[in-house]
NUKE-715248 format. One line per 5 residues: number of its first residue (from 1); their letters; for each residue x, z, y of C-alpha. Coordinates in Angstrom, 2 decimals. Each point is the difference from the previous one (the first is absolute). Layout:
<sites>
NUM> A> X/Z/Y; ...;
</sites>
This chain:
<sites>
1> XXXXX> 0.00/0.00/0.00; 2.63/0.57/2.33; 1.71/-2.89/-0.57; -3.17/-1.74/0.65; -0.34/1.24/3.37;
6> XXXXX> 3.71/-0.39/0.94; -0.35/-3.82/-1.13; -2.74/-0.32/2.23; 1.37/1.98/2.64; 2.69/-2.58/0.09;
11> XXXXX> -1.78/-2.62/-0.35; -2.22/0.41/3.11; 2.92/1.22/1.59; 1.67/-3.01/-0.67; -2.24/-2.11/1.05;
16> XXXXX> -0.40/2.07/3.34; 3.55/-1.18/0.82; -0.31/-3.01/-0.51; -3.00/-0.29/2.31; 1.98/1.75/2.37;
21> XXXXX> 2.57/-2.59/-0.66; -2.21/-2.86/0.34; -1.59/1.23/3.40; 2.97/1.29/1.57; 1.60/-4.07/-0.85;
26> XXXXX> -3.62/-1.17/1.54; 0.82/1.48/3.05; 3.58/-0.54/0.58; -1.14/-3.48/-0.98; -2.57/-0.08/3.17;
31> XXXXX> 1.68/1.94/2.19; 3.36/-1.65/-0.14; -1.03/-3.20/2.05; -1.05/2.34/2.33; 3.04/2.25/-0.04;
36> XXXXX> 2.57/-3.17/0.24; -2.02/-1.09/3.13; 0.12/3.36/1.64; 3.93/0.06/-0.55; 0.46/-3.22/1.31;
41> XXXXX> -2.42/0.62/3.01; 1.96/3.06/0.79; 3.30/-1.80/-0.21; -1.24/-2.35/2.07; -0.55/2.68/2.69;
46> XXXXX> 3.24/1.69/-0.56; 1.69/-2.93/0.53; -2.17/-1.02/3.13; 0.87/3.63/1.35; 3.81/-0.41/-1.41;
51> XXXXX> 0.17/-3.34/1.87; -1.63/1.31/3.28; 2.20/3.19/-0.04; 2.78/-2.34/-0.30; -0.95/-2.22/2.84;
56> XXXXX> 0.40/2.89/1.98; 2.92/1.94/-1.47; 2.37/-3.27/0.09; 1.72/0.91/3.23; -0.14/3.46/-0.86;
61> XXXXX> 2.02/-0.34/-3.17; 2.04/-3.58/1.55; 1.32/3.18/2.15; 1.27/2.64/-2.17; 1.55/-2.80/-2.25;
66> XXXXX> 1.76/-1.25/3.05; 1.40/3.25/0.89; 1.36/0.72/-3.50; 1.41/-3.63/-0.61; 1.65/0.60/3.76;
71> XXXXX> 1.18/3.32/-0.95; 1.35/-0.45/-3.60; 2.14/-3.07/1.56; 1.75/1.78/2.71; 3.86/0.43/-0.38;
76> XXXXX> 0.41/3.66/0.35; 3.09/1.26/2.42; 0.97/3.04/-2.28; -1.08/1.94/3.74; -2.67/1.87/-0.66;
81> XXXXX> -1.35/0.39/3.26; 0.08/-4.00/0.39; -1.31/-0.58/-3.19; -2.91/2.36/0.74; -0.85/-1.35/3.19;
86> XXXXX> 0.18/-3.56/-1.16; -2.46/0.62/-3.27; -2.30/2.16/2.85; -0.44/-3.09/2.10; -1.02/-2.29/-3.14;
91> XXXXX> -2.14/2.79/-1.33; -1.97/0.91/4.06; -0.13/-3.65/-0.30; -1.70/-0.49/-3.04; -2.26/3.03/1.35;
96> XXXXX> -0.95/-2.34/3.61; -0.95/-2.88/-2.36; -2.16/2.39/-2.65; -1.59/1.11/3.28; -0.73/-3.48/1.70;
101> XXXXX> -1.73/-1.48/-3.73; -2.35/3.77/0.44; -0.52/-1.44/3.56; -0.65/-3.90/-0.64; -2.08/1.19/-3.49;
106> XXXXX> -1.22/3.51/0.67; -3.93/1.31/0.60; 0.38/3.50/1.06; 0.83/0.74/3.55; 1.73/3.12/-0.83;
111> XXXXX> 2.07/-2.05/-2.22; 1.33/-2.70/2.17; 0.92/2.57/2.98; 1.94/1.55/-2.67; 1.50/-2.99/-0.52;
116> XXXXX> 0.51/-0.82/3.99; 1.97/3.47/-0.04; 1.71/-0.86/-2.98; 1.51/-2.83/1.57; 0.95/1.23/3.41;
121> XXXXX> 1.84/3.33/-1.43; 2.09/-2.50/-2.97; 0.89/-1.89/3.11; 1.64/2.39/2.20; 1.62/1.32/-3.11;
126> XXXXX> 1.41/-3.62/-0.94; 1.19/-0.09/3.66; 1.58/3.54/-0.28; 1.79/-1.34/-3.52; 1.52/-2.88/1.53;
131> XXXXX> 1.13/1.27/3.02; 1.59/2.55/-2.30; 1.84/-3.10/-2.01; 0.40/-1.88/3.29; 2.28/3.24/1.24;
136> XXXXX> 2.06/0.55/-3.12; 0.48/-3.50/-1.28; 3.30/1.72/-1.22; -2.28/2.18/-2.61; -0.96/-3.47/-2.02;
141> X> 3.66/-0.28/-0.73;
</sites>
């Protein structure tokens, strides 16, 4: 008798799997058309927002590319004091041209006077640098 019931015990529950099996593959089966087209509609938009970002952010990064190209080509002098103040002007300059793309690309207003500060205090400091290197050429040596 028990044997009885433990044959049909796994017998329906055998076949309860694979109904579960059957309608599970029934709706991965429907669903997936649907799924595909969600994940290619949202790629779609990430790339539209990817592309749009990158509209904007071109300068920005054009920049800081620019300033480390500049800077990992200069000769150093072995001076530290003219080595720093030539890498400072490449780097406040690569700061001035982060700020103009914020300026030429930016929506906030809080933003962009950043930005317009940004540049004037870089400048004065460029202009303190290379009056600095203008005054002891003999430190490049």
């Amino acid at each position: 008798m028990t044997s009885t019931i433990n044959r049909r015990f796994l017998s329906t529950a055998a076949a309860k799997l694979v109904l579960s099996a059957v309608v599970s593959a029934s709706a991965l089966a429907i669903a997936s058309p649907a799924m595909a087209q969600n994940a290619a509609h949202s790629q779609h938009d990430m790339s539209k927002s990817a592309h749009a970002a990158g509209k904007t952010s071109m300068a920005m990064h054009a920049s800081m590319d620019d300033m480390h190209k500049k800077m990992k080509s200069m000769s150093m002098t072995g001076n530290q004091d003219m080595d720093f103040a030539m890498m400072m002007v490449s780097h406040h300059q690569g700061a001035i041209d982060m700020a103009q793309a914020q300026i030429d690309h930016g929506k906030d207003k809080q933003m962009i006077s950043a930005a317009k500060k940004i540049i004037a205090a870089q400048k004065k400091e460029i202009a303190m640098f290379e009056a600095w290197m203008k005054k002891y050429p003999h430190s490049a040596k």
